[in-house]
C-alpha positions, 0 to 999 in steps of 0.5 A: 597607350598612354604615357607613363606619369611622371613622379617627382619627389624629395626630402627625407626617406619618409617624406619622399615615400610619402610624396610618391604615394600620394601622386601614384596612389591610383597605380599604387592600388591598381598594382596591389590589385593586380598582384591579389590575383597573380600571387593566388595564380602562381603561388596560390597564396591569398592577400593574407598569406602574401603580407604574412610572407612579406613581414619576414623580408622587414628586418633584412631589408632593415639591416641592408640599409633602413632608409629604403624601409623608410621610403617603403613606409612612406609610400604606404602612408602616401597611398593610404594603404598598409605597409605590408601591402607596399612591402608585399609588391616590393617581393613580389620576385620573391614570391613568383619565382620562387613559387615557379621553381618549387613546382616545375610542372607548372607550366606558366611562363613569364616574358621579361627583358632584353637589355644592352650597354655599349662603351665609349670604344664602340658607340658611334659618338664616344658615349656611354649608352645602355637601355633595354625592353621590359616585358612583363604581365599585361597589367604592368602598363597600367601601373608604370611610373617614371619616378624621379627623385631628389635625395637628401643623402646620396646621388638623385635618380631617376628609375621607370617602375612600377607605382610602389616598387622601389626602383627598376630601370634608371640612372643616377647623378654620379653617372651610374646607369642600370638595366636588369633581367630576371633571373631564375635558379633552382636555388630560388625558394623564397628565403627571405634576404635582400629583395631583387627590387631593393638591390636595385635601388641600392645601385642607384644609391651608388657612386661608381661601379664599384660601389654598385657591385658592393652593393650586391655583396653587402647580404644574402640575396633572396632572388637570382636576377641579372644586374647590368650596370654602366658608368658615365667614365666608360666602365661597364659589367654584367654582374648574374647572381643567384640566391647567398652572398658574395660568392654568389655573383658572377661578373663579366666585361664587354666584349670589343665593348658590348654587353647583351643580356636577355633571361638565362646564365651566360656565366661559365661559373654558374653550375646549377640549374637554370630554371629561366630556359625553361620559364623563358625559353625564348630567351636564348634566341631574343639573345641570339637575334639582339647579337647577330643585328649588333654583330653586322654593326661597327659603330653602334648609336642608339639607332641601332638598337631603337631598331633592334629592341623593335625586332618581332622575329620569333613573333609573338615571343621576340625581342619586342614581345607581344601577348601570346593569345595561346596562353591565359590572361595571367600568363600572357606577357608583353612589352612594356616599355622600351627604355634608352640612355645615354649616361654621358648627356644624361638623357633618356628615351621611354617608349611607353609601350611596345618600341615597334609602334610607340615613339620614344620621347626623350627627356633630358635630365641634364639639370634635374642629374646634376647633384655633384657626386663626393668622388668625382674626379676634379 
């Protein structure tokens, strides 16, 4: 597999998008491709029908914060594409998942992530480290970017993500780091709001962790999803939520400094149904398998988990996922990168595939993360 481009931008929103679409252009079309023939697999909805359903998510992701509408429009220009088209893959949760919770006798499945943070009190070198695997459809490692951005308001950041999505896994140069699982509810329909994939770029946009929780308070959410954010001061929660508001969001702390999170609802406060065991029904053991490794454990590095992110129990559906050739094409998933950080040295390790063949090459983002945050304590 070859290693996943590496995308710089900066300036304005505009300006940024623009820059992003004009180097990812190729994976920018190449992912818009892809999710023509996945929105008609699972929602069986066609190009025109997917851009319609997108313009009605505009005008909140413009009262969540223009900017990132900016930035959207940008890439659209940047890629010589419209801008219903970039629109139509940052919802692209929206549309799967909602259209699989609506019709519980389709029996597609979709592979996503397990994910980990680990405190000061608990990492071997007094750190703060947070990474996790990937897992998504086979096309995703065609179109994976690491996109690294310098903003002219707020933190800089870098995020690994799909070319024209707008953020995923990343970390921020105020010490904020973010891993994510998908989440699915009966409560998922599609109502349009705040997309799982704008929230996640709101985070980055965050200063300290509890911005980042304020930021999934700020409007109604469209998508249940999972948010595990760390900070470089050794604060650190998971934070499920399904479809609403504030009120809708469930938070827990580590537990003797460990946080876990694979694809169902750990929360004691959530009451309705999980659609996602039954969407991800490995999801339980991958957690089950990730908390025995980490259990036999004192001292964690990020040895340990390159080891445990490589697990293949429960094979081809384990914590490293490999495609299940029992399943057709489009519901086939897989490891798509495996992602590690270390938020106090501002390094991150990507494995551009599967961590159990590929070496993870470390980037030091000591330099490009050193934007002085507004609220850093003197």
């Amino acid at each position: 597999m070859s290693t996943f481009p590496h995308v710089r931008v900066e300036g304005t929103p505009r300006e940024r998008g623009r820059a992003y679409g004009e180097q990812a252009r190729e994976r920018v079309l190449r992912s818009i491709e892809a999710y023509r023939e996945v929105f008609a697999a699972y929602a069986g909805w066609d190009w025109a029908a997917v851009t319609g359903q997108a313009r009605a998510y505009e005008a909140p992701i413009a009262r969540f914060e223009p900017r990132y509408l900016e930035e959207i429009r940008g890439i659209a220009e940047g890629a010589g594409i419209e801008e219903t088209d970039v629109l139509a893959i940052n919802v692209r949760t929206e549309v799967m998942f909602a259209a699989k919770a609506r019709q519980a006798s389709d029996a597609r499945r979709v592979g996503e992530c397990s994910a980990f943070a680990v405190t000061p009190e608990r990492s071997a070198d007094g750190h703060t480290l947070m990474g996790q695997n990937w897992d998504w459809l086979l096309h995703a490692s065609e179109t994976c970017v690491v996109l690294e951005v310098q903003q002219d308001v707020g933190p800089d950041y870098v995020t690994v993500v799909e070319a024209g999505l707008l953020a995923k896994t990343g970390m921020n140069s105020s010490g904020i780091g973010l891993v994510t699982n998908a989440l699915v509810s009966d409560a998922d329909r599609g109502e349009p709001g705040i997309p799982y994939h704008v929230a996640l770029r709101g985070i980055l946009d965050a200063e300290n962790i509890s911005d980042a929780y304020a930021v999934l308070q700020r409007g109604f959410r469209s998508s249940s999803a999972n948010y595990l954010v760390a900070s470089a001061d050794g604060l650190a929660a998971d934070i499920e939520g399904i479809p609403g508001d504030f009120d809708r969001l469930y938070m827990s702390f580590p537990d003797e400094g460990v946080l876990l999170h694979t694809n169902h609802f750990r929360s004691d406060r959530f009451t309705g149904s999980d659609v996602g065991q039954w969407l991800m029904p490995d999801s339980p053991f991958r957690f089950d398998r990730l908390q025995a490794r980490i259990g036999r454990e004192g001292k964690l590095s990020l040895d340990t988990f390159r080891a445990a992110l490589a697990d293949h129990a429960g094979y081809p559906s384990g914590v490293c996922c490999h495609p299940d050739e029992r399943w057709a094409r489009l519901d086939q998933g897989a490891t798509v990168a495996s992602i590690l950080m270390d938020l106090d040295t501002k390094t991150m390790w990507v494995a551009d595939g599967h961590p159990c063949i590929t070496p993870y090459r470390a980037i030091d983002y000591t330099s490009f993360l050193s934007k002085p945050s507004p609220v850093a304590r003197g």
